[in-house]
N, C-alpha and C positions, 0 to 999 in steps of 0.2 A: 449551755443553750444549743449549741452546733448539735452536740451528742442527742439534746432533747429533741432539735426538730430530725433527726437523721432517723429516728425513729419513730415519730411522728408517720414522717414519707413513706418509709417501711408497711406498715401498718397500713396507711391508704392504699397502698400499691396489694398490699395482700387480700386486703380483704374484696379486691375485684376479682380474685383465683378464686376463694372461698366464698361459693356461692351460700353455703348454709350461716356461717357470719353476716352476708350481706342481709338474709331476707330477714335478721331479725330487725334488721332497722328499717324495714322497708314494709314489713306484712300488715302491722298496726296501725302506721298513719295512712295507709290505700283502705284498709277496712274504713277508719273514721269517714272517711271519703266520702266511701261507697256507702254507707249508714246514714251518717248524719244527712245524705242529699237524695237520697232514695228509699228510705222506709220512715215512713210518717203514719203512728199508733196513735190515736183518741186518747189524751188524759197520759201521754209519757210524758214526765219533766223534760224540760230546754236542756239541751245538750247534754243529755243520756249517753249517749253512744262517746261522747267526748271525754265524759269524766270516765267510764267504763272500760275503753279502750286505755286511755291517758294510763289510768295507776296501771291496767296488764304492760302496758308498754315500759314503764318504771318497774317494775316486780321480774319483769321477761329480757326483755334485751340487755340494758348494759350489765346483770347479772352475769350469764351465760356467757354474753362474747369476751369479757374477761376474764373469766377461768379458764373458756376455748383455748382465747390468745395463749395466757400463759403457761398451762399443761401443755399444748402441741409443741410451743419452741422450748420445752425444757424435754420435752418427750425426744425432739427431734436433734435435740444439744445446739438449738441455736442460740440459744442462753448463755450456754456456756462460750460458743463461741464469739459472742458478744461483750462478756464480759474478761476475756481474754484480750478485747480490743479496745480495753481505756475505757470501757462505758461502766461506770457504775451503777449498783441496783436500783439508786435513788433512779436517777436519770432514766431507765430503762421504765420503771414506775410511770414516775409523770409522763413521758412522754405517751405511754400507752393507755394510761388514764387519761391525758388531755385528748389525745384522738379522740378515745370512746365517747369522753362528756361532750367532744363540740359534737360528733357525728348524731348523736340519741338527742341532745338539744336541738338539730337541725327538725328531726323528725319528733322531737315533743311541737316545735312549731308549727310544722303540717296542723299536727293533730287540734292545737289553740285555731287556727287560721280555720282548719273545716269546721269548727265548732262554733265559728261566728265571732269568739272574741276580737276584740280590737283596744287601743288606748291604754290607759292604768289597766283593768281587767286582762286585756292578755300579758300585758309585762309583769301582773300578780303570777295566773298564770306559768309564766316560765320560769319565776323565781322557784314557786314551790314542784314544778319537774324538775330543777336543777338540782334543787335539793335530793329530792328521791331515786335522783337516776345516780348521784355519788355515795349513796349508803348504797345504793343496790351494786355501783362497783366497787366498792370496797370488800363486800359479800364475795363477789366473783375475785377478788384478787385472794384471798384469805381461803378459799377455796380452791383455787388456779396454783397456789405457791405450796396449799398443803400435798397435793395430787401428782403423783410422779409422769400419771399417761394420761392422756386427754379420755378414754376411755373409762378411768376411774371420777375423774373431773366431772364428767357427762353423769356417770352412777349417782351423786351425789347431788349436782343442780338440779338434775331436772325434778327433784320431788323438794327440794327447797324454794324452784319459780314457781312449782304449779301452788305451793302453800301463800308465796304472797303474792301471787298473782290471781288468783281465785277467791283467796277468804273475804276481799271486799266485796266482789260479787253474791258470794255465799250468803252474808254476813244479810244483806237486803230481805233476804227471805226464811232466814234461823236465827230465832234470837238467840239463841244458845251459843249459834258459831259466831255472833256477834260481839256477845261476852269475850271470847278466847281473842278475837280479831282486832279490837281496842286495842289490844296492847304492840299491835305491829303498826311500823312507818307504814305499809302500802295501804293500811286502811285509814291512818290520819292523813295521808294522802290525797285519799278519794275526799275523805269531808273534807279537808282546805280547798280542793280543786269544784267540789260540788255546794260549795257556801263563800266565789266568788265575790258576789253581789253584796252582802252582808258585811266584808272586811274585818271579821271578826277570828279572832284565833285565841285560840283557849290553852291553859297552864298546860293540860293534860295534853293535846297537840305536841308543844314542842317538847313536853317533858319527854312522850314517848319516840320519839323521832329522835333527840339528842340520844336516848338511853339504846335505843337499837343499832344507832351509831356508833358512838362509844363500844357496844358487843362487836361490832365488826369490824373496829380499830384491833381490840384487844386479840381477839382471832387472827385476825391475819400478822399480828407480833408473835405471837405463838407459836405460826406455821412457819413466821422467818425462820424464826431462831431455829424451830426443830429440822425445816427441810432445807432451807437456803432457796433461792433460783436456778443451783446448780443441779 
């Protein structure tokens, strides 16, 4: 536990240097803000901007800053020299996964809070961002661990956040890309988080959510085994 919060600390302390780390947890819940309390359209559903932003925020952040984190400190060998000092990989793991999840749940909060939830509704709410922002690190570590330089890391998320963080957007206005977009968590996402009020959740929901999970378990074992953290 020492080991787990020592990097915990690490990591909050870092990511005040790394300004492009910071603004991903910061861009999306200041848009919600700025959206949901200043542009008011005839005939747009209740919190538009909320559910909108919410899955880009799930699809984008803790992807990204996970693979960042961990291609920069193995790019940098601070991996290795971590694991030269008693920390194991488990350990090094959780703790940089527990940062990200509380840090991107802080800011899935914002986003529930500007969107007006409150009560059961926002606590539904955070369940289902908590969910989505841990398959989405799971993605970024499985990617982070397969990727030797943070520059190869970067070649690789950004056209895997723009796919699930856009196809629910997409998805509203093509049926076609709507077909393809079922089958990803950021879109089961958006309908859990946009069919609040309803409390209904459907086979196909979790079936695909666990199944995308499970791919991003399997992946990031893969990348253990072939690249290590070292």
């Amino acid at each position: 536990m020492r080991n787990i919060m020592a990097i915990l600390w690490k990591q909050v302390k870092d990511t005040f240097k790394n300004k492009e780390i910071l603004i991903q947890f910061v861009m999306f819940p200041v848009m919600t803000i700025v959206m949901e309390h200043f542009v008011k359209v005839d005939g747009m559903p209740a919190q538009y901007f909320t559910n909108l932003f919410g899955v880009m925020f799930v699809g984008m952040a803790p992807l990204t800053s996970t693979a960042a984190i961990i291609s920069e400190e193995k790019e940098k060998n601070t991996l290795r020299a971590l694991l030269m000092s008693n920390v194991k990989p488990w350990e090094y793991m959780i703790g940089v996964g527990l940062y990200i999840w509380c840090i991107c749940m802080v800011g899935a909060g914002v986003i529930g809070y500007a969107g007006g939830h409150t009560g059961e509704i926002f606590m539904k709410f955070m369940v289902i961002m908590g969910i989505g922002i841990l398959v989405s690190m799971l993605m970024g570590a499985a990617i982070g661990t397969w990727s030797k330089t943070q520059m190869k890391a970067t070649s690789v998320t950004v056209p895997v956040m723009m796919i699930f963080s856009f196809l629910p957007m997409l998805s509203m206005f093509h049926e076609g890309i709507a077909k393809v977009a079922k089958f990803t968590y950021s879109q089961q996402i958006h309908n859990l988080i946009s069919q609040l009020q309803t409390a209904e959740v459907a086979f196909e929901q979790v079936g695909v959510i666990g199944t995308n999970m499970l791919a991003a378990v399997v992946v990031f074992v893969i990348a253990y085994k072939k690249c290590g953290l070292e």
